[in-house]
BANU-7072 format. One record per residue (C-alpha): residue number from 1; residue in three letters; z, y negated, x negated. Coordinates in nm, 3 decimals. Last residue first. Layout:
N
r num = NUM residu = ALA pz = Z py = Y px = X $
...
END
This chain:
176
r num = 176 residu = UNK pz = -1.184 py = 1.169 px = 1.175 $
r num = 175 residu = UNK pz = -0.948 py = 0.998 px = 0.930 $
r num = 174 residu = UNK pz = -1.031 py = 1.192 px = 0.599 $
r num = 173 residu = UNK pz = -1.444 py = 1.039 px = 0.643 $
r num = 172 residu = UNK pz = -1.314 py = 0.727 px = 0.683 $
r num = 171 residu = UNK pz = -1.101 py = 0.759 px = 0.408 $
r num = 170 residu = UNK pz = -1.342 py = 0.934 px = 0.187 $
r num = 169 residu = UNK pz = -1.658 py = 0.614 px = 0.270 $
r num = 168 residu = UNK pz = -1.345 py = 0.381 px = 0.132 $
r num = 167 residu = UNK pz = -1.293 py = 0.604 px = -0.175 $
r num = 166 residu = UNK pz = -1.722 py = 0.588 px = -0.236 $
r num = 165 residu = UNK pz = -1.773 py = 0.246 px = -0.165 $
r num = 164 residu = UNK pz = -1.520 py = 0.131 px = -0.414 $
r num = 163 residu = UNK pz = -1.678 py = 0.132 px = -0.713 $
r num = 162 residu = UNK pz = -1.989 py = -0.067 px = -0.571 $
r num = 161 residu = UNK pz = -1.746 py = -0.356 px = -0.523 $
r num = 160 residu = UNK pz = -1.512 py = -0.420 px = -0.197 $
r num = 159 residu = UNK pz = -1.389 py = -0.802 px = -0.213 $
r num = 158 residu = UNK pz = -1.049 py = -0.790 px = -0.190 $
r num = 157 residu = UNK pz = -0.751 py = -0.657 px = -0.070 $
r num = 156 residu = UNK pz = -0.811 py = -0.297 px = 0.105 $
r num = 155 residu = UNK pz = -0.608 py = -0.177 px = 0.316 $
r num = 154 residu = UNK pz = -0.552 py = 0.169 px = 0.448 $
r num = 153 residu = UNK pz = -0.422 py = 0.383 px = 0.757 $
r num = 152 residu = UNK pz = -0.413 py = 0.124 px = 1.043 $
r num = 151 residu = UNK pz = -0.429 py = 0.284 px = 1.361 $
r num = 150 residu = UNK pz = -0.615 py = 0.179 px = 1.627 $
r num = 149 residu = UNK pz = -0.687 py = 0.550 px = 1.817 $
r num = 148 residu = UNK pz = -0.993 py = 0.611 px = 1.631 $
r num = 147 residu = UNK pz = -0.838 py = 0.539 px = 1.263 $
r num = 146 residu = UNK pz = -0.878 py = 0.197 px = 1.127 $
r num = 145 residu = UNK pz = -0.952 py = 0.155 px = 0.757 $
r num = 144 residu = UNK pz = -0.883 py = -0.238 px = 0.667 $
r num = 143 residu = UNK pz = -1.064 py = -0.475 px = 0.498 $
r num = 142 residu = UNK pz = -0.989 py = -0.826 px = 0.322 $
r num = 141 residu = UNK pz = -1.205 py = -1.087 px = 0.204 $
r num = 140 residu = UNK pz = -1.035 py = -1.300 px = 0.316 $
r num = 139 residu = UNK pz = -0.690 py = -1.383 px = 0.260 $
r num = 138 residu = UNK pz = -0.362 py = -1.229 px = 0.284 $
r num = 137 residu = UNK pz = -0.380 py = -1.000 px = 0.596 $
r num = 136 residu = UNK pz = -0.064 py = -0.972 px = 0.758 $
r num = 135 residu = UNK pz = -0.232 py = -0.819 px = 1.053 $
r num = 134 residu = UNK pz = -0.067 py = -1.055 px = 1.277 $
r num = 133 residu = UNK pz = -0.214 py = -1.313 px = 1.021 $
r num = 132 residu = UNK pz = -0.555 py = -1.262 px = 1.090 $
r num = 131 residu = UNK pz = -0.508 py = -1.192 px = 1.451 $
r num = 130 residu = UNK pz = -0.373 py = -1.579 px = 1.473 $
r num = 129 residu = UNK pz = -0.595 py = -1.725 px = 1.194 $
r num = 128 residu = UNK pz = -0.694 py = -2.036 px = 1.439 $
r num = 127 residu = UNK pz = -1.041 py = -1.963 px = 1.407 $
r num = 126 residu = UNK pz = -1.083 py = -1.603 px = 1.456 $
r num = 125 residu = UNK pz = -1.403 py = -1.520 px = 1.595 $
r num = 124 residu = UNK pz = -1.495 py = -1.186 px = 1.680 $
r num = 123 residu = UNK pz = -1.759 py = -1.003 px = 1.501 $
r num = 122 residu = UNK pz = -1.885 py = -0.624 px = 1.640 $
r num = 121 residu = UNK pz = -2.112 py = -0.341 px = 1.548 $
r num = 120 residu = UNK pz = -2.156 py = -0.572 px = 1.159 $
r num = 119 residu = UNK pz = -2.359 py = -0.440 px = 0.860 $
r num = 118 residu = UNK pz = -2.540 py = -0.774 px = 0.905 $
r num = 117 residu = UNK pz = -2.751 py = -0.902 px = 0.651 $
r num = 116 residu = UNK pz = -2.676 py = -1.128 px = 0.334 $
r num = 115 residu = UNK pz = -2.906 py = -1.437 px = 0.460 $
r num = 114 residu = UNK pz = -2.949 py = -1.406 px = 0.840 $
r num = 113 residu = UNK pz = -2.607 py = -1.229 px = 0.864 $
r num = 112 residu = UNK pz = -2.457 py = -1.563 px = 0.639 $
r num = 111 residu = UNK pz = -2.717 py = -1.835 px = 0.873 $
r num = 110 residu = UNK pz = -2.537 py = -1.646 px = 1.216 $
r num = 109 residu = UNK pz = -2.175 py = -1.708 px = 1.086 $
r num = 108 residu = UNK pz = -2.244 py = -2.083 px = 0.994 $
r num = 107 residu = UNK pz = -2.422 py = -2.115 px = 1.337 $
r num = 106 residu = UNK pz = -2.127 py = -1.963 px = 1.508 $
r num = 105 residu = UNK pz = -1.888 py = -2.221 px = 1.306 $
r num = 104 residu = UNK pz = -1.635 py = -2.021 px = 1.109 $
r num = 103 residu = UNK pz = -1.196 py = -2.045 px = 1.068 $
r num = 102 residu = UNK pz = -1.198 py = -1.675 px = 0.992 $
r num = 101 residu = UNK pz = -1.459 py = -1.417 px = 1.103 $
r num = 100 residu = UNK pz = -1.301 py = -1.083 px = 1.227 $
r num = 99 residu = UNK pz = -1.558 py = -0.751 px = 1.165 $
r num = 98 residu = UNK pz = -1.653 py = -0.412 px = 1.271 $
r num = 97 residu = UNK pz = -1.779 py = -0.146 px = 1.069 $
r num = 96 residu = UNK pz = -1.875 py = 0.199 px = 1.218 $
r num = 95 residu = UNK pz = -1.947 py = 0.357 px = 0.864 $
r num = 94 residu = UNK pz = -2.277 py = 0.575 px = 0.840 $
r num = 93 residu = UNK pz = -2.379 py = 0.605 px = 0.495 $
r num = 92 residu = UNK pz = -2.602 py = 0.271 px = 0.572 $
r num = 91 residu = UNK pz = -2.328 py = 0.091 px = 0.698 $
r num = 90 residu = UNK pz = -2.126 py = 0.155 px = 0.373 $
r num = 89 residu = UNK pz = -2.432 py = 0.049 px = 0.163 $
r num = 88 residu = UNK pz = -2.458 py = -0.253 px = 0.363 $
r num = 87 residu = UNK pz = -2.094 py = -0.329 px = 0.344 $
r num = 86 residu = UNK pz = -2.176 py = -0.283 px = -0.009 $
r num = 85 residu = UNK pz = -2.412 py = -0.565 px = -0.017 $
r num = 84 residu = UNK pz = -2.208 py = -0.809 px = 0.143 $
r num = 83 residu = UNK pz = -1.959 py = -0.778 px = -0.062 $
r num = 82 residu = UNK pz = -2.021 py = -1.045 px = -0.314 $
r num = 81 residu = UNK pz = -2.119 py = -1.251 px = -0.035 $
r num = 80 residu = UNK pz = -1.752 py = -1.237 px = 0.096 $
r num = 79 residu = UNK pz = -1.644 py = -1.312 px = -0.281 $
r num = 78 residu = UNK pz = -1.792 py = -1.657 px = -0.199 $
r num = 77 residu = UNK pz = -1.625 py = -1.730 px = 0.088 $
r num = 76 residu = UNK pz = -1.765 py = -2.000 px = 0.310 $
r num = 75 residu = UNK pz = -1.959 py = -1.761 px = 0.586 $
r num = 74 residu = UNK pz = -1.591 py = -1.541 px = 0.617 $
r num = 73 residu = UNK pz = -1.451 py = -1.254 px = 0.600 $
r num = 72 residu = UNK pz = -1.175 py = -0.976 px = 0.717 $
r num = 71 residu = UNK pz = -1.339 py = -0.679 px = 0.754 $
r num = 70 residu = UNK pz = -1.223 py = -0.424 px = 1.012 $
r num = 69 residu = UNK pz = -1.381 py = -0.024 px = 0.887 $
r num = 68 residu = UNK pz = -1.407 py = 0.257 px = 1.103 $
r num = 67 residu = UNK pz = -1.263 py = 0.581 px = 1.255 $
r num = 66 residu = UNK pz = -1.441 py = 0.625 px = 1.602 $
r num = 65 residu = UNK pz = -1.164 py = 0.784 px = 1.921 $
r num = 64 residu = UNK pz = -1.245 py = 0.411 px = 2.102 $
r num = 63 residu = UNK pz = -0.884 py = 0.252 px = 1.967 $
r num = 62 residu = UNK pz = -1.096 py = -0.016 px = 1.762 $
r num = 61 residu = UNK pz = -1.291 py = -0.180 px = 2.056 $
r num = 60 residu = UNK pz = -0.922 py = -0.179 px = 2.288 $
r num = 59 residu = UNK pz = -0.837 py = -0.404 px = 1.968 $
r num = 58 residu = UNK pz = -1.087 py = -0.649 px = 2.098 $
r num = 57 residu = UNK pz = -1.400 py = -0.795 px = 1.907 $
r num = 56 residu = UNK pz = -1.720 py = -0.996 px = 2.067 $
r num = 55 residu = UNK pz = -2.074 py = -0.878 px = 2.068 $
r num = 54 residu = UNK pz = -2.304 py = -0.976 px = 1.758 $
r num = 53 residu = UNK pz = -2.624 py = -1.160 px = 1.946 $
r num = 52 residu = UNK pz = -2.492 py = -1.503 px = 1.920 $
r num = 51 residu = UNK pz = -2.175 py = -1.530 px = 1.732 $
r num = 50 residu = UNK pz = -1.867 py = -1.484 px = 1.600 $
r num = 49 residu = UNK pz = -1.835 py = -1.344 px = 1.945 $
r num = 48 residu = UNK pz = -1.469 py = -1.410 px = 2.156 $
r num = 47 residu = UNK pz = -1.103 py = -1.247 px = 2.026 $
r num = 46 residu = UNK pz = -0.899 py = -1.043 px = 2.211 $
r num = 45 residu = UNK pz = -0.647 py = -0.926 px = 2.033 $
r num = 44 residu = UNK pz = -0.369 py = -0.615 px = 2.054 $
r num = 43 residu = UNK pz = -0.183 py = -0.550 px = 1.738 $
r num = 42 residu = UNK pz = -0.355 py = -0.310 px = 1.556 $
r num = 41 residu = UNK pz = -0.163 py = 0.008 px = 1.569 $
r num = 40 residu = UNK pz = 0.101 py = 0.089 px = 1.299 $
r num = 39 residu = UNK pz = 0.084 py = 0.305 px = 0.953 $
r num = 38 residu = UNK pz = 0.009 py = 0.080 px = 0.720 $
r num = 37 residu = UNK pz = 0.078 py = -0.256 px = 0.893 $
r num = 36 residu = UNK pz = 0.370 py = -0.390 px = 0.647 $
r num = 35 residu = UNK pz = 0.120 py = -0.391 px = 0.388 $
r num = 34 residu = UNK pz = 0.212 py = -0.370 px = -0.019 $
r num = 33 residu = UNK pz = 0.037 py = -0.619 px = -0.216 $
r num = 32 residu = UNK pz = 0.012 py = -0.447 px = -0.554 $
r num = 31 residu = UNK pz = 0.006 py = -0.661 px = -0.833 $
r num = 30 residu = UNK pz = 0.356 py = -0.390 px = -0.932 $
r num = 29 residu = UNK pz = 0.441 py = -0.580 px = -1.237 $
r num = 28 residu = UNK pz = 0.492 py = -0.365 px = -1.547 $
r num = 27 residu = UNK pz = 0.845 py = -0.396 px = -1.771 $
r num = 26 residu = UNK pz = 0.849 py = -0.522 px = -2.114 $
r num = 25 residu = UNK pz = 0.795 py = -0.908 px = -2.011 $
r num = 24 residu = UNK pz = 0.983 py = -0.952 px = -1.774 $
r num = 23 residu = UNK pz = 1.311 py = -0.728 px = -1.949 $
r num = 22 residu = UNK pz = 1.221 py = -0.924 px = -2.289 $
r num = 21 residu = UNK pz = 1.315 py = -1.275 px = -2.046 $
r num = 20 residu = UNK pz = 1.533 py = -1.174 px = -1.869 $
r num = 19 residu = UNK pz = 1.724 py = -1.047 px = -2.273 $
r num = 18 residu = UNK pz = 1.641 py = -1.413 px = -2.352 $
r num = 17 residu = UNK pz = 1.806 py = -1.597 px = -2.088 $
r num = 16 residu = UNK pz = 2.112 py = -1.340 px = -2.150 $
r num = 15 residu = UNK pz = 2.139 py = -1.403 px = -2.504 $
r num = 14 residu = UNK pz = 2.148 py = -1.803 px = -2.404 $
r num = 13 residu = UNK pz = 2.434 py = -1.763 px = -2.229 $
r num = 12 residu = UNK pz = 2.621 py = -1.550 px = -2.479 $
r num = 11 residu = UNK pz = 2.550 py = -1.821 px = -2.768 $
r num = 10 residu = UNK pz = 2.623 py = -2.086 px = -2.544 $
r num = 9 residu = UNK pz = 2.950 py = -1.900 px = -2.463 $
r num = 8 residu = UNK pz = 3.083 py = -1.782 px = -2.808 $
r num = 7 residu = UNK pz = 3.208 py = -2.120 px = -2.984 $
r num = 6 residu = UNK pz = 3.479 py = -2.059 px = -2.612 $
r num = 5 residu = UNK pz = 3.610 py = -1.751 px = -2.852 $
r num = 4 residu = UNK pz = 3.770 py = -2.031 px = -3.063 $
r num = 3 residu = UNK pz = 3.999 py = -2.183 px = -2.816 $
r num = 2 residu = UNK pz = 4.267 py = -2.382 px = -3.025 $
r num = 1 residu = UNK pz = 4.518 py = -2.542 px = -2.781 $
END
């Protein structure tokens, strides 16, 4: 039997590889993260104090009628003190921000305020992740705009840089 088209295969086959191949390279990737929780209330937590003299976090905290900010963070992540100084400048335009502080000691949490300040209302402590991960948060930092009845309108992935202060400060301002 004399097959002659069969010559044609590996050449087909590997055609195909390399058209994938033009099509991943010629067409954007989406880096966006897109949330599931956009949209929905916080799931309800409870979570005790970061530390002493912050007082702890619930979601009833978040549903008080007050559009803030929840930031994600943590004393052992170095983007986290990045931020710190534009949670300040948030704080000082007059965003409610309350935070969740992942897998810290207390007196780890207490020497980062001490050092980078504390632009905090609330911290609760989330060592074993769980609200973390209920909000499908992907790392730390990470903050979210909450309206005043718990809603979660924004994320933001990231450390928050001086360019961002003024979109965040917007959506605050939008969800009143």
């Amino acid at each position: 039997m004399n097959r002659p088209w069969l010559l044609w295969i590996p050449l087909a086959v590997v055609a195909f590889i390399g058209g994938l191949a033009i099509y991943g390279l010629a067409v954007p990737k989406d880096d966006r993260v897109h949330s599931g929780m956009i949209g929905k209330k916080l799931p309800a937590f409870s979570l005790p104090a970061a530390t002493a003299g912050v007082p702890a976090l619930s979601s009833a905290d978040m549903a008080d009628g007050k559009p803030r900010l929840l930031n994600i963070f943590a004393s052992w992540c170095l983007p986290c003190k990045a931020e710190a100084p534009h949670l300040e400048t948030l704080k000082a335009a007059g965003v409610e921000i309350d935070a969740i502080a992942i897998r810290d000691k207390p007196e780890d949490v207490a020497a980062f305020l001490a050092e980078f300040g504390n632009p905090f209302r609330r911290i609760g402590s989330d060592n074993e992740m769980a609200v973390q991960l209920m909000l499908g948060s992907s790392g730390v930092p990470e903050t979210y705009v909450i309206d005043g009845d718990g809603t979660i309108l924004f994320q933001h992935i990231g450390d928050i840089r001086a360019e961002h202060v003024p979109m965040l400060i917007e959506k605050v301002n939008a969800a009143k």
